[in-house]
C-alpha positions in Angstrom: 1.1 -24.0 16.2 -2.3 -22.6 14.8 -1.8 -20.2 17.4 1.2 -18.8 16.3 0.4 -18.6 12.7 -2.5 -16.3 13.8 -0.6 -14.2 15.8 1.9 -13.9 12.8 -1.2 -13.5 10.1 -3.3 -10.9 12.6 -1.5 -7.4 11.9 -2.0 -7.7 7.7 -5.2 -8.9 7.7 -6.4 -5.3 8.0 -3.3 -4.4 5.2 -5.1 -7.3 2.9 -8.7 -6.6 3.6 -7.9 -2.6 2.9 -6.1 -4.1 -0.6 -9.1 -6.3 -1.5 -11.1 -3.2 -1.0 -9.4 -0.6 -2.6 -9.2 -2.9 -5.8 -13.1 -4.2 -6.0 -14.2 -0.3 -5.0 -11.3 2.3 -5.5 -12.0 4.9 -2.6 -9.9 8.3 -2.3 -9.4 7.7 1.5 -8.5 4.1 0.6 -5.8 5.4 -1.5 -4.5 7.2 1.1 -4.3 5.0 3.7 -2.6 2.3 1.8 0.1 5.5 0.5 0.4 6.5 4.1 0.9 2.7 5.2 3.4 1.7 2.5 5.4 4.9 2.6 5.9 4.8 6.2 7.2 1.6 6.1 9.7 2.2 3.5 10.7 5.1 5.5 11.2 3.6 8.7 13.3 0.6 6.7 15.1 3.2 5.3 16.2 5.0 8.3 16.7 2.1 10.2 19.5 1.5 7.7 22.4 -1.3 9.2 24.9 -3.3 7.8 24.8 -6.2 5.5 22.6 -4.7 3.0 21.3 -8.6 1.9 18.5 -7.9 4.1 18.0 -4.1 3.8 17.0 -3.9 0.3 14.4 -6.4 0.0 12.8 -5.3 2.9 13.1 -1.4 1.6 12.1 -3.0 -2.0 9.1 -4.6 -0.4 7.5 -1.4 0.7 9.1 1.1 -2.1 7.5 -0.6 -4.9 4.2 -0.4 -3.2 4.8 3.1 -2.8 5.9 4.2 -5.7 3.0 2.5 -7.9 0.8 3.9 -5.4 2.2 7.5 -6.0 1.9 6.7 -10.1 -1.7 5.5 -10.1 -2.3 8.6 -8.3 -6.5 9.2 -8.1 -7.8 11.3 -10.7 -11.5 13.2 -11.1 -14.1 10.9 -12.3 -15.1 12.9 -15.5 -18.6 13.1 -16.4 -20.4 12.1 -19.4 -22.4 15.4 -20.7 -24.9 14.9 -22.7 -25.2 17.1 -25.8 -28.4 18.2 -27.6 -27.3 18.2 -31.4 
């Protein structure tokens, strides 16, 4: 029983320790990889399209959203403070 939860659990530990990370230490290449990981997912729900739909889209939903707020928080430049001699 423990034993299967495990197995069930081990592929998104990485996915939750690269989450945890990304959110206590934001990381361009962290950012990527979660993009990358999210949107291949959706993609691969999406093309693996079959009748019903009741469990198409909340499996498409569950990595679209992702995605998407991914692609909005998009990184941006950290700007610098300049100091100014007045």
């Amino acid at each position: 029983m423990i034993g299967d939860l495990l197995a069930l659990l081990f592929p998104y530990l990485p996915l939750v320790v690269l989450c945890v990370a990304q959110f206590l230490r934001p990381t361009l290449l962290g950012w990527f990889a979660l993009t990358a990981l999210f949107a291949s997912y959706t993609v691969a729900v999406a093309v693996s399209f079959q009748l019903p739909t009741g469990d198409y889209v909340p499996f498409l939903l569950i990595g679209g959203i992702p995605t998407i707020g991914l692609l909005w928080s998009w990184p941006r430049p950290v700007e610098r403070m300049q100091k100014t001699d007045q």
